[in-house]
N, C-alpha and C positions, 0 to 999 in steps of 0.2 A: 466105932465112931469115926466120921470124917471130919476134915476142917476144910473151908475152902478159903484159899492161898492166892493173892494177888501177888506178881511180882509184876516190878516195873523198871523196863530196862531203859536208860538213858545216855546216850554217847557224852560225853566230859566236853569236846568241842563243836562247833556250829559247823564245821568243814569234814568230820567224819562219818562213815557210812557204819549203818548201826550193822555189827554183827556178835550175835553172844551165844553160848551154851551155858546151860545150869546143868549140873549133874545132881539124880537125888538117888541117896544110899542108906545104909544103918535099916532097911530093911522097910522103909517107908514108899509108898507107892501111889504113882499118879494113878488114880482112878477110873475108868473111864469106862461105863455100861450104856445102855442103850438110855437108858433117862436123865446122863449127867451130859452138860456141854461145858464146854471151855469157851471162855470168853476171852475178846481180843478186842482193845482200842490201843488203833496205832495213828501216830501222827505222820510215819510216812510208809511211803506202798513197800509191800513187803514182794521180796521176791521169791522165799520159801518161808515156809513153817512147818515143824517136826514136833509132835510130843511121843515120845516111845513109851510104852508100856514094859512092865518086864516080864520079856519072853524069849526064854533060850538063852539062860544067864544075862541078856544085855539089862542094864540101869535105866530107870525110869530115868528120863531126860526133858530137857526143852530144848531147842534149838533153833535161830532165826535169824533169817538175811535181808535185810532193805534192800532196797533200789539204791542207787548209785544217790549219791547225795547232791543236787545240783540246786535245792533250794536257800542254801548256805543257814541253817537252820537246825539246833540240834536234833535230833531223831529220837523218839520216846515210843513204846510198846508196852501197853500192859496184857498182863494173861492172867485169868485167873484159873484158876486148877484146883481138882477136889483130890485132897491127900490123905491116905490111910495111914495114921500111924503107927510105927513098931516101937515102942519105948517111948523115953519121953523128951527126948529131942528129932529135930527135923535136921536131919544132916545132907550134907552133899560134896560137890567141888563146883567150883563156879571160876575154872580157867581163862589167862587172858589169851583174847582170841584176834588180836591185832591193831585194834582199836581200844582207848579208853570208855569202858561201861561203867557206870554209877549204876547198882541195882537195890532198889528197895521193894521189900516185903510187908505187906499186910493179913493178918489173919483177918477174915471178912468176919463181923459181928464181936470183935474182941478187940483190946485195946493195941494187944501185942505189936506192931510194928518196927521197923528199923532200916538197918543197911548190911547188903552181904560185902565182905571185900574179898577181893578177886583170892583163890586159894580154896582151902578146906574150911566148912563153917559148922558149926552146930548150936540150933535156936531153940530153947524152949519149946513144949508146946503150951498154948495156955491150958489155964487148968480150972479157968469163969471167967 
């Protein structure tokens, strides 16, 4: 079984440049085969975008850098991402990465929703 996983990252002020890492662990794994995409709406131009798969020990990840913030306007990304689970939490670390990020999560088709805060997380998966 997969879930597909919106998270939505949003800088805290209208003057910072969005930059964030998710880290995903506990054996849970961004998916990513020839018939699955990732979806991205971003409210401002991005300057990179990384999803790692895990290979050669490294952590499924997400990572993403905006353009330089000159429209004095908070900066928001969503990505959606199809995740394999190991157990029956989604865990990760979701480090501060120099800016203040608000990051919320939606299970796509499920109620489950919320907020990661910055550190080590672990979320249910739903289960209907």
């Amino acid at each position: 079984m997969e879930f597909l996983v919106a998270f939505t990252f949003t800088t805290a002020y209208d003057t910072d440049t969005l930059a964030a890492q998710l880290i995903i662990n506990g054996g849970n794994i961004i998916t990513l085969s020839s018939n699955q995409q990732i979806q991205i709406q971003s409210a401002a131009p991005l300057a990179s975008f990384f999803v790692a798969q895990p290979k050669n020990q490294a952590q499924p990840s997400i990572a993403l850098q905006a353009m330089s913030n000159v429209s004095h306007a908070q900066q928001s990304v969503k990505v959606v991402v199809p995740i394999q689970p190991e157990g029956a939490n989604l865990t990760g670390n979701f480090p501060f990465n120099g800016v203040t990020v608000n990051l919320q999560y939606q299970f796509i088709g499920y109620a489950s929703a919320g907020s990661i805060a910055v550190g080590d997380f672990s979320i249910p998966f739903p289960t209907s």
